[in-house]
N, C-alpha and C positions, 0 to 999 in steps of 0.2 A: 606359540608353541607348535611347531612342526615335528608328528610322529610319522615313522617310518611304515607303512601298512606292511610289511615283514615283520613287522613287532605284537602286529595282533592280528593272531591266527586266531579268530574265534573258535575254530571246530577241533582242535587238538585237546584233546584231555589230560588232568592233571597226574602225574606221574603215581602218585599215590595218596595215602591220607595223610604223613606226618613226613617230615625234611630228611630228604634223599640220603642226605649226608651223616646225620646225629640218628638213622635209623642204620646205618652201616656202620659205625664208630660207637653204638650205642649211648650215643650222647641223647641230652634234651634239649628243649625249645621254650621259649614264651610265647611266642607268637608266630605263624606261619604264613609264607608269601607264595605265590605261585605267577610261573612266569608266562606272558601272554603270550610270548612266540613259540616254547617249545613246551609246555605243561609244567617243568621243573618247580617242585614245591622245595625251598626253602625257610630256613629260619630267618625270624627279622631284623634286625640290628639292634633289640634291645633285648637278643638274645645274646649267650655266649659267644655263639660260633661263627653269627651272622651268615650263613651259605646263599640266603637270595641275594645278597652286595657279592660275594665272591662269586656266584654265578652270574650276575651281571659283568666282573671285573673279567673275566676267565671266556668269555660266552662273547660280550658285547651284547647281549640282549638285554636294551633298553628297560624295556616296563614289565613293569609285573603288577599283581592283584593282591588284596588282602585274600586268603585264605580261609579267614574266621567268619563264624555263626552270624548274619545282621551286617557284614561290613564288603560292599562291592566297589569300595574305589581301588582306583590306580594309579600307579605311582611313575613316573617316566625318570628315572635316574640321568639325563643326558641334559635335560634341561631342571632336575631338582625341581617337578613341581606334580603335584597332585592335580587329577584331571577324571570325568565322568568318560566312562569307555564303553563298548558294547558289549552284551552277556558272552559268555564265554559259555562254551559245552560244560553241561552239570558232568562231576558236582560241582558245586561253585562253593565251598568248604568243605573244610574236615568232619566228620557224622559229629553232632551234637553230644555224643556221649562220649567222647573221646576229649579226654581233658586238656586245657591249655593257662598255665601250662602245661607240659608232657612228654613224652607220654606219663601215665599217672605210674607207674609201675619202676621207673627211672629218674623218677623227680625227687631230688632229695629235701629231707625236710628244712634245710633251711637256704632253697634257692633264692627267696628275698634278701637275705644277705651277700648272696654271693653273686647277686645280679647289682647290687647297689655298693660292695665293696669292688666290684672288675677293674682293673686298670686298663684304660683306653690306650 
């Protein structure tokens, strides 16, 4: 696996705490990605809206990071394969009290359904 060192910028910080996209459409998330070239936090693809794949698709920027509390792999979309990366400028997730899924205030009650009935 050959990564582009234009794809990780360690010193760029994360755009914010919750996916750029479902906080401007006021949508939610399952889970959160952020991108190692440009900070862009995303949702992940076992979300609705998926926007880290769409910023990949839109962007060309390869890899991105789990977002979440405990979890710092990387994921390089080019070659489809998970890989150990270097720290990236905190934060290195979304604040621990900030629900996920989320946000908690947008989540409706019965998002397990309607993440497990979505049509792909």
């Amino acid at each position: 696996m050959q990564i582009d060192p234009d794809d990780l910028v360690p010193t760029v910080p994360p755009t914010g705490t919750g996916c750029v996209e479902c906080e401007q459409t006021g949508g939610w998330w399952f889970h959160l990605r952020r991108c190692a070239r440009c900070g862009h936090i995303g949702c992940c693809d076992d979300s609705l809206s998926r926007h880290a794949t769409q910023h990949y698709d839109e962007t060309g920027h390869t890899v991105m990071q789990s977002f979440e509390p405990g979890e710092d792999w990387f994921w390089d979309f080019a070659s489809q394969t998970a890989f150990d990366g270097p720290e990236l400028v905190a934060p290195h997730h979304h604040p621990v009290t900030q629900s996920a899924p989320g946000p908690a205030e947008r989540l409706p009650a019965d998002w397990q359904d309607i993440l497990a009935n979505r049509q792909d």
